[in-house]
MARLUMDO-839494 format. One line per 10 residues: number of its first residue (from 1); their letters; for each residue x, y, z of C-alpha. Coordinates in steps of 0.1 Angstrom, whole numbers, plus 5000, padded with zeros to 4 digits. Layout:
BEGIN
NUM	A	X,Y,Z  ... $
//
This chain:
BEGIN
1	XXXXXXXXXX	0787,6340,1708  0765,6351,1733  0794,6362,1758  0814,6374,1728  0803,6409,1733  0807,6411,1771  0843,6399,1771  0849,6424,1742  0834,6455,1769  0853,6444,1794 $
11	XXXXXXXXXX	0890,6446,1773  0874,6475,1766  0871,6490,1799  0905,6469,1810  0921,6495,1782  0907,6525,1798  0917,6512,1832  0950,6507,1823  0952,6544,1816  0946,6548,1852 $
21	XXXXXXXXXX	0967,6524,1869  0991,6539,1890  0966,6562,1904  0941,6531,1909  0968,6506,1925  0985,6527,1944  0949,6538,1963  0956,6579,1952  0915,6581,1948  0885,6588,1969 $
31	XXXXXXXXXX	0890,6555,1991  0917,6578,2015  0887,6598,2025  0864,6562,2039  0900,6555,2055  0901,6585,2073  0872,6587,2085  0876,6548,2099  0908,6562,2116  0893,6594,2128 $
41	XXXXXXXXXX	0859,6580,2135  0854,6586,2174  0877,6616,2181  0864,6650,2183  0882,6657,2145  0860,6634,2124  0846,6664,2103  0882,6684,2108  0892,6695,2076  0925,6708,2090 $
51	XXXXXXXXXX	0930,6670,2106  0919,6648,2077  0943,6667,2058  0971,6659,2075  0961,6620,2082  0959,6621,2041  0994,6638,2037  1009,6610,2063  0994,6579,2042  0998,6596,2009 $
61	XXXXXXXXXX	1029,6620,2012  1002,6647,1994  0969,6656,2000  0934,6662,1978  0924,6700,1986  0883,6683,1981  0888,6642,1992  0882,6645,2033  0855,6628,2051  0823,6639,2042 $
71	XXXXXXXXXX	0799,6609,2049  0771,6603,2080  0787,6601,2112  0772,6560,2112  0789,6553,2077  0824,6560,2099  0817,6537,2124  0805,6510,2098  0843,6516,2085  0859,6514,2113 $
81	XXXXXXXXXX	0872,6481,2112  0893,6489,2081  0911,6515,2104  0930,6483,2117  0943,6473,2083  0975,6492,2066  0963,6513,2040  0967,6494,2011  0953,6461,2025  0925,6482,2034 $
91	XXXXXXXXXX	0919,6491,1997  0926,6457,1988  0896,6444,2008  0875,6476,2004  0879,6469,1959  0870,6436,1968  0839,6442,1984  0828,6464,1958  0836,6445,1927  0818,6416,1945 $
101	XXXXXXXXXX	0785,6437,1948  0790,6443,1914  0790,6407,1901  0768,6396,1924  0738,6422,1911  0746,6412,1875  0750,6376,1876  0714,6374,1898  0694,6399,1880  0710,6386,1846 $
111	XXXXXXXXXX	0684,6358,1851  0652,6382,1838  0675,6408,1819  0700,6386,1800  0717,6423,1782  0728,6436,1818  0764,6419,1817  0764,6437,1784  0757,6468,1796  0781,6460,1828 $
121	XXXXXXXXXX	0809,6452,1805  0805,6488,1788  0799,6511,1819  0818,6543,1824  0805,6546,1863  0812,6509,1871  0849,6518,1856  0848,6552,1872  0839,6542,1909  0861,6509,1904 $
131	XXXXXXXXXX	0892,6528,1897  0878,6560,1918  0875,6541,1951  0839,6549,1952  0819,6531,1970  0785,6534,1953  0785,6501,1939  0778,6488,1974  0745,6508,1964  0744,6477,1940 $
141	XXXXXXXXXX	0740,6451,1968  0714,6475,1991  0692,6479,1960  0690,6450,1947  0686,6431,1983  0652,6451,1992  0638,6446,1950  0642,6408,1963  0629,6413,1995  0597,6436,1982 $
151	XXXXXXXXXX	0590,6407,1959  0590,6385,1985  0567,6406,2007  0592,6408,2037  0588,6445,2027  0600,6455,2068  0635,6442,2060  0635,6455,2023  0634,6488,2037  0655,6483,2066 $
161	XXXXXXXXXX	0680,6478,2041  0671,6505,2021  0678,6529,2050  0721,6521,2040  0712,6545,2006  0714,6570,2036  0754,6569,2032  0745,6586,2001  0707,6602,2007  0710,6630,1980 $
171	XXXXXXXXXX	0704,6605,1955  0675,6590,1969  0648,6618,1980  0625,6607,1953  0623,6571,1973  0608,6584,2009  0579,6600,1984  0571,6576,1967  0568,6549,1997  0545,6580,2015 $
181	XXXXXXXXXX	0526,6586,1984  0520,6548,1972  0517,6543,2011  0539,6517,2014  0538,6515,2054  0559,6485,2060  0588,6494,2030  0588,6532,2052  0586,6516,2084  0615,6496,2077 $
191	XXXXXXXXXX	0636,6522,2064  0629,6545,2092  0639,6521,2115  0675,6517,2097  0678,6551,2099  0670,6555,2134  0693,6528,2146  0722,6542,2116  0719,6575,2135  0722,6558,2171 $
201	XXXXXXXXXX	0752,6544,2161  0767,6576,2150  0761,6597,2181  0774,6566,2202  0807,6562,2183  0808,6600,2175  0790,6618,2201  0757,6639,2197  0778,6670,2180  0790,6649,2154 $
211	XXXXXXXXXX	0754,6653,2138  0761,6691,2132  0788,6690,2124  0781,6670,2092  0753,6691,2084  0780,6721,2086  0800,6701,2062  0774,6697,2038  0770,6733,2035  0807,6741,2033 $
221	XXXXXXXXXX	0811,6750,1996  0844,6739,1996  0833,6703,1988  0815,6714,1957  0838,6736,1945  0830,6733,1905  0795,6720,1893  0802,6720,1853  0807,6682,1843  0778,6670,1873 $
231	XXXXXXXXXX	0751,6649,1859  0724,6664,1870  0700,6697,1870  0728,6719,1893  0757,6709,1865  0730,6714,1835  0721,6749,1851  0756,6760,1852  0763,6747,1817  0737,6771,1806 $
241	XXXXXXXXXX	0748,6795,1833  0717,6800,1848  0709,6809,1881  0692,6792,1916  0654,6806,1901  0664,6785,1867  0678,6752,1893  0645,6754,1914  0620,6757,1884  0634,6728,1866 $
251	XXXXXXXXXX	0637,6707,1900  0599,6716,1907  0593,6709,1869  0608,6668,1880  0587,6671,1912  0554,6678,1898  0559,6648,1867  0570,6624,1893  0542,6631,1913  0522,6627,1879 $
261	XXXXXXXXXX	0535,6594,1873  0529,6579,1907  0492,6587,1900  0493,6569,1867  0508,6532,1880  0509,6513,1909  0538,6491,1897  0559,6495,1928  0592,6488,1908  0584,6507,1881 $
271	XXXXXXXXXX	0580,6539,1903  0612,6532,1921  0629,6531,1886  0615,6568,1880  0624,6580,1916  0661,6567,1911  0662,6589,1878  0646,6618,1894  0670,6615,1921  0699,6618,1904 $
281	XXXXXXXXXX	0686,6647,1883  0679,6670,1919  0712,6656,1933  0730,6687,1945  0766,6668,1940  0770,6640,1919  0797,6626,1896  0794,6598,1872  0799,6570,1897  0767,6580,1912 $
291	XXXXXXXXXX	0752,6569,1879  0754,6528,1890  0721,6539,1906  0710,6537,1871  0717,6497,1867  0685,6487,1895  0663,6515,1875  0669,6495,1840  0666,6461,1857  0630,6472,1874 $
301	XXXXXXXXXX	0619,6492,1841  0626,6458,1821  0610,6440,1844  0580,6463,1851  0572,6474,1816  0562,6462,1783  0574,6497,1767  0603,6492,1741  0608,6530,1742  0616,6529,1780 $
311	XXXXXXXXXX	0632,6496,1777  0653,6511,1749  0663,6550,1773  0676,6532,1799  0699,6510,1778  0713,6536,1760  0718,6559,1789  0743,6531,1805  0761,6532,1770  0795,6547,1771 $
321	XXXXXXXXXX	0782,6575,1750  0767,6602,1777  0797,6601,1801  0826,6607,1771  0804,6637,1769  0800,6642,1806  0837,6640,1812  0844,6662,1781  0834,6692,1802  0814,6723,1792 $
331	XXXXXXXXXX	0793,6724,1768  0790,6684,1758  0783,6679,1798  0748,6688,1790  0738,6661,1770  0737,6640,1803  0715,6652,1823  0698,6664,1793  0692,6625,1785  0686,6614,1823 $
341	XXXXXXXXXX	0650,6643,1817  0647,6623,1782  0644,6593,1805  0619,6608,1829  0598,6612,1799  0592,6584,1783  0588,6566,1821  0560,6592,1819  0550,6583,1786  0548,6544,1795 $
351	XXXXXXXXXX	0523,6547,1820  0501,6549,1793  0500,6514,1790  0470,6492,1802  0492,6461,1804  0526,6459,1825  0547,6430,1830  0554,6426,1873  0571,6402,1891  0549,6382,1915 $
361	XXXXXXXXXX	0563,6373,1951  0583,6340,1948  0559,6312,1959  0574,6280,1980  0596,6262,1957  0599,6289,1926  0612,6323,1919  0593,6351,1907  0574,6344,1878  0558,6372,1853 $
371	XXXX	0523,6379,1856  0509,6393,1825  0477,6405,1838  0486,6437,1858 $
//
C-alpha cells in the first residue's frame, strides 16, 4: 500500500503528459536551444540570434521567436558532444540523462525522507522540465552530490560541484552568501575553483568575446519577453503591476530575513534550504521547471529540522496545487510566489528552535546517522 499512492501520481502525471506528446516526442521544446548551442559552440555565432534561428528552422522546419542559446559559454562546450548525434538521438540521450538524475536523487534521498517519491510522482516541474526539455533536473544530481559530499566533510569537491549550478546562477545567489557569511572556506573555495576552470573552458572553446557576449544576451529583453506566470518576485510585481521600486523593496525585504536567519542557525543544510527558496523568489527569469530546485530544499529542511510547520510548507509547495495556479496566468499566478515568501517565513520562524535534527558525516562503515543534540 505504501507504493499505492506513488504509482497513482505517476498515471497521474502520465495523463498530463500524454496531453503533450507530440510536442514532447518529437523534441519541439527548449532541448533545440542546448542543440544549438552544441552545434554552434566554437564559431563566432554562438550568441547569434539571427544564426540560431536558422539552425532551429533547418532541424525543426519552424523556429521559437524566444528558444536560442542563452546559456554560459562553458555549458556549450559541455554539450558539445551531442552536436555529433542526429537530433533526435540527441534528445533521446539528453531525456535520458535527466530522468536518470531524477530517479537517482529520489531513490537515494528516499532513504531519510520516505514521502519524496510521493511528492516526485505529483510534481508539475519534474513533468514540466521532462516534457519541456529542460535541463534543470541535472540540478538534481549537482545538489544532491555536494549535500553528500558536505556530509562527508570532502566539502572542496562539494563545492566544486556546486560550481555546475552556474549553468543556471540566477537561481542560486543566495548560495555564494551564505558559504561567505557561515564562512564556509573550503565549500567557497571549491566552488570558485569550478567556476574558474567552467570559465577557462569557455573562452578556450569560444574565444575571450564569447564572455560578452552572453552578458549582452542576458540583458537583451527579448528573452524575457512576458514576466506574468514567473514564480518569483519579478512575475508577482507584475501581477500587481508594480514597478522596479516595488521589485527592489521586496527583494531587499528577502535579503535582509535571509541574512536574519543565517544569524539564528548554524545548520549548514538548513541554510541552504532557505537560500534555494530565496533564490528562486529574486530569480529575474524563471519558469516552473526551475522549481525542481525545491526538491533538495525539502530534503535538507526534513532532515535539518524538527519543525512540522516547515516540514509541512515545503511539502505542500511541491503539491500540484501552486503551479495549476501558476500556469493559469494572471491573477492566480500570485499565489506562487506568494507561497514560496510563506515558505521563507516559517524557515524564519523554525530557527526558533533549540533542538534540530543534523546529519553527522558518515563514519567508516555507516551512513549518516541523526544526531539529536544540535
Amino acid at each position: 500500500m505504501h507504493w499505492c499512492p506513488v504509482a497513482l501520481g505517476i498515471v497521474f502525471l502520465l495523463s498530463l503528459a500524454y496531453l503533450q506528446r507530440e510536442r514532447a516526442l518529437k523534441g519541439q521544446n527548449d532541448f533545440v536551444q542546448f542543440y544549438a548551442g552544441a552545434k554552434l559552440a566554437g564559431t563566432p555565432d554562438l550568441y547569434s540570434r539571427a544564426a540560431n534561428l536558422e539552425l532551429i528552422q533547418s532541424i525543426q522546419g519552424f523556429t521559437m521567436q524566444t528558444v536560442v542559446y542563452t546559456r554560459p559559454p562553458f555549458y556549450a562546450a559541455l554539450l558539445r558532444p551531442l552536436a555529433l548525434l542526429p537530433y533526435r538521438v540527441a534528445y533521446a540521450v539528453f531525456s535520458l540523462a535527466t530522468l536518470a538524475c531524477i530517479l537517482w536523487f529520489v531513490i537515494r534521498f528516499s532513504r531519510e525522507c520516505p514521502s519524496l517519491p510521493f511528492f516526485a510522482a505529483i510534481s508539475i516541474p519534474l513533468l514540466t522540465a521532462l516534457c519541456n526539455g529542460q535541463d534543470t533536473p541535472l540540478l538534481l544530481a549537482v545538489l544532491g552530490g555536494s549535500i553528500l559530499l558536505t556530509r562527508r566533510k570532502m566539502e572542496f569537491l562539494a563545492g566544486l560541484l556546486l560550481s555546475l549550478c552556474a549553468i543556471k546562477f540566477h537561481l542560486f545567489l543566495f548560495v555564494p552568501l551564505l558559504l561567505l557569511v557561515k564562512k564556509r572556506w573550503r565549500i567557497l573555495g571549491g566552488a570558485a575553483s569550478g567556476i574558474a576552470f567552467l570559465a577557462g573552458l569557455g573562452v578556450l572553446v569560444n574565444g575571450v568575446d564569447s564572455t560578452w557576449q552572453y552578458v549582452r544576451v542576458l540583458r537583451d529583453p527579448w528573452i524575457n519577453p512576458s514576466a506574468i506566470g514567473m514564480p518569483n518576485l519579478h512575475g508577482l510585481v507584475a501581477v500587481l503591476r508594480g514597478d522596479a521600486r516595488m521589485e527592489m523593496l521586496l527583494i531587499a525585504g528577502v535579503l535582509l530575513a535571509f541574512l536574519w536567519i543565517t544569524q539564528r542557525s548554524e545548520n549548514y543544510e538548513f541554510l541552504l534550504a532557505a537560500s534555494l527558496v530565496c533564490g528562486l523568489l529574486v530569480s529575474f527569469h524563471s519558469g516552473v521547471a526551475d522549481d525542481v530546485v525545491l526538491f533538495p530544499a525539502f530534503v535538507m529542511a526534513a532532515a535539518a529540522s524538527a519543525s512540522e510547520p516547515l516540514r509541512a510548507s515545503a511539502a505542500l509547495i511541491l503539491t500540484p496545487i501552486p503551479y495549476f495556479m501558476a500556469l493559469a496566468g494572471a491573477p492566480y499566478s500570485a499565489f506562487l510566489p506568494v507561497a514560496l515568501l510563506l515558505l521563507l517565513g516559517v524557515f524564519g520562524l523554525a530557527t526558533r528552535e533549540r533542538r534540530s535534527r543534523v546529519y553527522l558525516p558518515a563514519g567508516k562503515g555507516r551512513e549518516g546517522v541523526l544526531d539529536p543534540t544540535n
